[in-house]
N, C-alpha and C positions, 0 to 999 in steps of 0.2 A: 335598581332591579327592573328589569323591561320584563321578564317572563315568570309573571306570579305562578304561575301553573308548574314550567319547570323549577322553580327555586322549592315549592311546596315539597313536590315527588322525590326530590334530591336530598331533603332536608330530612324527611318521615323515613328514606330511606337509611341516610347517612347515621340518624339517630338509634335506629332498630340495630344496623350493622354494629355500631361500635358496644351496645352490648350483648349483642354475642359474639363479638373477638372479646372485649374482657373478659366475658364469663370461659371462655375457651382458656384463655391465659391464666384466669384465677385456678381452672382445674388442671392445670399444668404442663398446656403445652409452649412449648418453648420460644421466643422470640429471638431467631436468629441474628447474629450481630457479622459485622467484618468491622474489620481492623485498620484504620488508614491514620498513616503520617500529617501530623496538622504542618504546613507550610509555615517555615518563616523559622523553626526550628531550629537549631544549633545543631551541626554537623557529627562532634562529638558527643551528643546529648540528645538524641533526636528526641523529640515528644509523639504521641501516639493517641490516640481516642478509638472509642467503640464508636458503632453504626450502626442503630437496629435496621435489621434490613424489613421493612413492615411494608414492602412490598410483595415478598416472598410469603411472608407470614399470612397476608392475604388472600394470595394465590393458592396458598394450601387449600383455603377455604369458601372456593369460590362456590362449589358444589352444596355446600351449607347456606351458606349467602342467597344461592339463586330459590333457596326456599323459604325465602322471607315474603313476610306477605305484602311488604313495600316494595320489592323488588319489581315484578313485572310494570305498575305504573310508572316505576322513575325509566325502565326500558324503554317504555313507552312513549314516553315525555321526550328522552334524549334522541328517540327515532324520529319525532316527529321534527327534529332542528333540520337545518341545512348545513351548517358547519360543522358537524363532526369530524370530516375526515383532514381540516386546517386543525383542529384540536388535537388529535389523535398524533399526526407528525409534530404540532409541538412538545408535542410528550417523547415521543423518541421510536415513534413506532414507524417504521421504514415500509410496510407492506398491512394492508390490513383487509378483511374478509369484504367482499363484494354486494354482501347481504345489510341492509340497513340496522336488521336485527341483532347481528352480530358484531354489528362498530358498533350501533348503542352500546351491547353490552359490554364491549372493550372499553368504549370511554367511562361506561359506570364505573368499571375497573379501576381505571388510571383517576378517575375524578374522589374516588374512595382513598387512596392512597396517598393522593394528594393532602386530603382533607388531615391526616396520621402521619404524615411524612414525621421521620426523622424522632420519631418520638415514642417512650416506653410504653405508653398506660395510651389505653383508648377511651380518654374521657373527651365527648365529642364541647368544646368549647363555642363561643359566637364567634370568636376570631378565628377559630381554625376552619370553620364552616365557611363565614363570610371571604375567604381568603383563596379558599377554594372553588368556590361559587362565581366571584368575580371572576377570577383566573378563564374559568369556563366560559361563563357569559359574555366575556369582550371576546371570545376568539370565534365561539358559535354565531354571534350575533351580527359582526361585522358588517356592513354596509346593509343592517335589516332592520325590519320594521315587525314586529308580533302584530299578529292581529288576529284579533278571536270575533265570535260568532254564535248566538245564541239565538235557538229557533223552538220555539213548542210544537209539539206532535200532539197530535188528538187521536184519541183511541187506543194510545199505549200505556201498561202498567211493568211497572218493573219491583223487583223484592228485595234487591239489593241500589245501592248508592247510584252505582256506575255499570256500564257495559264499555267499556275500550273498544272500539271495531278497529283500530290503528290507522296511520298517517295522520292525526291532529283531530281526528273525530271521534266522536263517543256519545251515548246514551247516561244521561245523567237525569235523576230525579229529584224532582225539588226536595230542599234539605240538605242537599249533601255539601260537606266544606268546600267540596272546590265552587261551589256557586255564591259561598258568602256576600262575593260583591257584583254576582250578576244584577239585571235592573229589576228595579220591584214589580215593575210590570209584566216581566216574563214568567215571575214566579208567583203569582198572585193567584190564591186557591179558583178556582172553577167554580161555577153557578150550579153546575151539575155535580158536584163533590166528588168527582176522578181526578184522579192525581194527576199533579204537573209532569212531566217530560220535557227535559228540553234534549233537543239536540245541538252539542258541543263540537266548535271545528275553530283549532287554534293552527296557524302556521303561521310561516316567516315570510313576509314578503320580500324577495329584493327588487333593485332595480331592472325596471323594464319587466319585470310580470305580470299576469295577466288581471285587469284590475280587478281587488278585491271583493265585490262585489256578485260581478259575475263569476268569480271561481265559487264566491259562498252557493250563490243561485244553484252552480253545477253540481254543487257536492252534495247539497241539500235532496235533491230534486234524486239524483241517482241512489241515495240513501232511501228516500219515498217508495220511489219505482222497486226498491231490495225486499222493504216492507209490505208491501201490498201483493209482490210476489207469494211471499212465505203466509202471509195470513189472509181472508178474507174478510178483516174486521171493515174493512174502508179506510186508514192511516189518511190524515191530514194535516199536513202545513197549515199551522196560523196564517191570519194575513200578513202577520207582523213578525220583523224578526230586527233582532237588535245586536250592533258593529261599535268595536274600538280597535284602535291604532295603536301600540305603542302605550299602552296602562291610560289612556288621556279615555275621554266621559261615552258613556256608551250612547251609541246614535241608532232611533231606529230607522230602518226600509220595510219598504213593501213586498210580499210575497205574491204569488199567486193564491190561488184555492177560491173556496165559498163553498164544497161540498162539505156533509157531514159525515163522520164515521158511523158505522151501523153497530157500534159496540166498543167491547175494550177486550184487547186482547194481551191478557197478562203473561208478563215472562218467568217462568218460575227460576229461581236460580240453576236448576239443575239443567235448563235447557238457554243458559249464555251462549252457550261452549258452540250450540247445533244452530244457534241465532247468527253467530258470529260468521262462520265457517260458510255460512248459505250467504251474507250477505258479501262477505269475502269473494266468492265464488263465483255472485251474477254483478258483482263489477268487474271480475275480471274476463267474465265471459259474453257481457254485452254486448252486442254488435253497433257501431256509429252508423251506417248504412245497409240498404238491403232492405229486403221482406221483411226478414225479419225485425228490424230495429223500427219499418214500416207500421209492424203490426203494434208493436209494444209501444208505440208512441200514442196509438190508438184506443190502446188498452187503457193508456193513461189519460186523455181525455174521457175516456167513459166513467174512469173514475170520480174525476172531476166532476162529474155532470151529479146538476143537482136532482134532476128528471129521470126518471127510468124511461121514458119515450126517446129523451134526448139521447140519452145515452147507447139505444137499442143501435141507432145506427152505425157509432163507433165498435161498436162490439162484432157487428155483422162485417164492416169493411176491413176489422183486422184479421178476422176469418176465413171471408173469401182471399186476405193475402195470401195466407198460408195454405189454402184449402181446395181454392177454387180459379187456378190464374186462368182456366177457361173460356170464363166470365161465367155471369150470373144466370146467361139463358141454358146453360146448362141443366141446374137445376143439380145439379152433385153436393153444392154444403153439407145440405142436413146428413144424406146415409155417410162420407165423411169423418164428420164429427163424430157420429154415432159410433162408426168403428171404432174408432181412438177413443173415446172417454167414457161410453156404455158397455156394462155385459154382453154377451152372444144373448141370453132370452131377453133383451129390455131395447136390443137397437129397433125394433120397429118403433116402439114408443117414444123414444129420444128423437128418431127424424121426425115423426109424426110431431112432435112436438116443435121443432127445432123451424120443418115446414112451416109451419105455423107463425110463427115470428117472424118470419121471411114477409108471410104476406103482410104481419100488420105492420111492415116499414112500411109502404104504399101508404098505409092508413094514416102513417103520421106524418107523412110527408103532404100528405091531402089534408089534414088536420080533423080528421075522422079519429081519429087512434081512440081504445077505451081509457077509460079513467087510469093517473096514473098507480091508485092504490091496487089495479087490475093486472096492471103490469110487472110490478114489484118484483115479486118472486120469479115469475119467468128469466125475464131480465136479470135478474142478480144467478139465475142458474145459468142460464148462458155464457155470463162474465165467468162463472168460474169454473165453466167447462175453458174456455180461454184461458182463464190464469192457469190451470192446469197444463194445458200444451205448450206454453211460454215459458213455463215452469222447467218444464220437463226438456224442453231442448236444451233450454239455457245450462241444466246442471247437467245435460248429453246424456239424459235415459231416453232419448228421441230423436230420430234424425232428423236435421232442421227442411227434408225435403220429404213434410208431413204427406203432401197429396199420392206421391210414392208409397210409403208406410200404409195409407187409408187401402188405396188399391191394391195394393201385393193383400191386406188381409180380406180384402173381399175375394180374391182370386182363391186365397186359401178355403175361404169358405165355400167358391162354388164348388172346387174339388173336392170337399168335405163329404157335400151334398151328394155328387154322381157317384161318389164311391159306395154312398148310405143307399141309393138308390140300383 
C-alpha cells in the first residue's frame, strides 16, 4: 500500500456503501441478473448461468451513495491522484468528463463495483476490498511516488477533524485519524494550550516534477497568503514542517516565519463551506506578476515582520503600488485610501491619520520612530485597510485599477458639493 490516505477514504467509503445497498436489497429492491452461456458447453445441451448485473444495481443508486458522509473525502482522495484517467480506460470507459471532480467520482463508481463484482450479497470482505484496491493503486500510481506534508499553522482553530480545500490539501486538527502516524513533533500540544492545526498536502510525484520540496514551500505559502487574507488574526507557518516519500520515515525542513499571530481565529463548522470557497477563489485569482501581485507580496512581508515599525514600511510601499504610481511627492495616499476604506463623515480622519504614518516612516528610517507598543495599533489598522483592498480586488468587488476608483469618487464628491452649494 503506497497511499495510506487513499486506501483509508476508499475503505470507510466502500464500508458505509455496501451497507446501504444490503440494506436497500434486504428491503427489496431487486438485483438485476442476465443470463449468458458458460463456454465449453455441449452444443446439444448448452449450459446457462445468472449474472448479477451489480453494476447497474449501483448505478441505480448513485444519487443515495453521493450522500454518504464517506463519500465526498474518498472524492476527494481519488481527485487528488494523477492516474485516474489510465484507470478509468482500464475499466472500459472510452470518453470521460474533463472535470477532475467528475473522473473521481466516476472511478469511485467503477472502484465500488469492482469491489461487488459478480456477486449476490454485499458483504464487504478483506479480499474483496484488497483486490479492488490493488487493482486501483497499481494503475493510479504508476511511475509515482506519494508524498505527503505536514505543516502546523498558528492562530487557527477548527470544530470539526478536517477542512478538504482540494487538490491533496487540507486543514486537519490534531486528533483526527487520518494523522495517527503523523510525527510527534507536529502534533505535540502547545505551551499556550491552542490547539494544533496542521496543514495537510498529499500528491503524486512523477517523473521530472517539480521538486518536492519547493512545490510543498508553494502550496504552503499560497494557503498563508488565502488565510491572512480572510482573517486578521496574523496566521503563521511553524518553522518546521515535516516530508515523506512513498510511506518511508517522516523528515523534517525548514520553513520560513518568526512572527506571532495576534490571536486565534476559530472556524465554526457552519462557516467551512465560506472558508473554502474564499480560499478557492484567491488562488484562482492571484496574480504571478504586476502591482498587484507587487503589493500582496508586501503585504506578506509586513506580516512577517515581527515589528510594527518594521512592518510600517511594507505596508506603505504596497499602497503607494496601488494607490499612488505618481510617487510619493504627491502626497495623494492618505485622501486615497480614505476614499476606498473610510465613511464620507470619517475620511478627513482617516488621512489625517493615515498622513501621519507617512511621516513617521522618515522617523524610522532615521531610527527616531516612537516606541514599538506606540505603533501597534496604528500599524495593524493600516494593514487592514490593505488586507481589505487586496481583499476586495482579488474576489472582484474592486477594480484592480484602485487609484481610478479613489478619484472618480472624489470627483463624485466635488459634484456633490457644487450641487449642495
Amino acid at each position: 500500500m503506497r497511499n495510506r490516505q487513499l486506501h483509508a477514504a476508499l475503505a470507510a467509503f466502500a464500508e458505509e456503501a455496501a451497507f446501504q445497498l444490503a440494506s436497500d436489497a434486504a428491503d427489496g429492491a431487486e438485483l438485476p441478473f442476465e443470463v449468458i452461456e458458460l463456454s465449453g458447453s455441449r452444443r446439444e445441451a448448452p449450459l446457462y448461468c445468472y449474472r448479477p448485473l451489480t453494476a447497474d444495481f449501483i448505478d441505480e443508486r448513485l444519487s443515495i451513495l453521493g450522500r454518504l458522509t464517506s463519500f465526498a473525502p474518498a472524492v476527494h482522495a481519488l481527485a487528488a491522484c494523477g492516474g485516474l484517467d489510465a484507470y478509468l480506460v482500464a475499466r472500459g470507459e472510452n470518453g470521460f468528463p474533463a472535470q477532475p471532480r467528475a473522473r473521481a467520482e466516476g472511478a469511485l463508481r467503477h472502484f465500488l463495483t469492482r469491489v461487488f463484482e459478480d456477486q449476490t450479497d454485499f458483504e464487504l470482505t478483506t479480499d474483496r476490498m484488497a483486490r479492488a484496491y490493488e487493482e486501483l493503486e497499481s494503475i493510479v500510481m504508476e511511475g509515482r511516488a506519494l508524498t505527503e506534508v505536514v505543516a502546523p499553522i498558528l492562530g487557527l482553530a477548527l470544530m470539526t477533524d478536517e477542512i478538504p480545500l482540494g487538490e491533496g490539501l487540507s486543514l486537519t486538527r490534531s486528533g483526527a485519524p487520518c494523522l495517527d502516524d503523523a510525527p510527534a513533533d507536529a502534533t505535540r500540544p502547545r505551551d499556550d494550550g491552542h490547539q494544533v492545526v496542521l496543514a495537510r498536502l498529499t500528491w503524486e510525484a512523477a517523473p521530472g516534477d517539480e521538486a518536492p520540496l519547493r512545490h510543498a514551500q508553494v502550496r504552503l505559502r499560497r494557503l498563508l497568503t488565502g488565510l491572512r487574507l480572510y482573517d486578521a488574526t496574523g496566521f503563521v507557518l511553524a518553522r518546521t514542517a515535516w516530508a515523506r516519500t512513498g510511506g518511508g520515515a517522516w523528515q523534517p525542513f525548514a520553513l520560513g516565519g518568526g512572527a506571532r499571530p495576534r490571536g486565534v481565529c476559530v472556524v465554526p463548522q457552519q462557516q467551512e463551506d465560506e472558508l473554502r470557497a474564499f480560499l478557492s477563489l484567491i488562488g484562482r485569482r492571484t496574480p504571478r506578476a504586476g502591482e498587484l501581485a507587487w503589493a500582496l507580496g508586501r503585504f506578506e512581508l509586513a506580516t512577517d515582520r515581527m515589528r510594527p515599525s518594521e512592518a510600517l514600511t511594507d505596508v506603505l510601499l504596497a499602497l503607494r503600488a496601488l494607490l499612488e504610481p505618481e510617487g510619493p511627492q504627491t502626497g495623494r495616499l492618505a485622501g486615497r485610501v480614505a476614499a476606498l476604506c473610510a465613511l464620507p463623515e470619517q475620511r478627513a480622519q482617516v488621512t489625517e491619520r493615515i498622513a501621519h504614518l507617512v511621516s513617521l516612516e522618515r522617523s524610522v528610517v532615521a531610527g527616531v520612530a516612537p516606541e514599538d507598543t506606540a505603533l501597534e495599533d496604528p500599524v495593524e489598522e493600516l494593514t487592514g485597510w490593505l488586507r481589505a483592498l487586496l481583499r476586495d480586488v482579488l474576489c472582484g468587488h474592486l477594480d484592480s485599477d484602485l487609484r481610478a476608483v479613489a478619484d472618480e469618487m472624489f470627483a463624485e464628491e466635488d459634484a456633490r458639493q457644487r450641487t449642495i452649494v
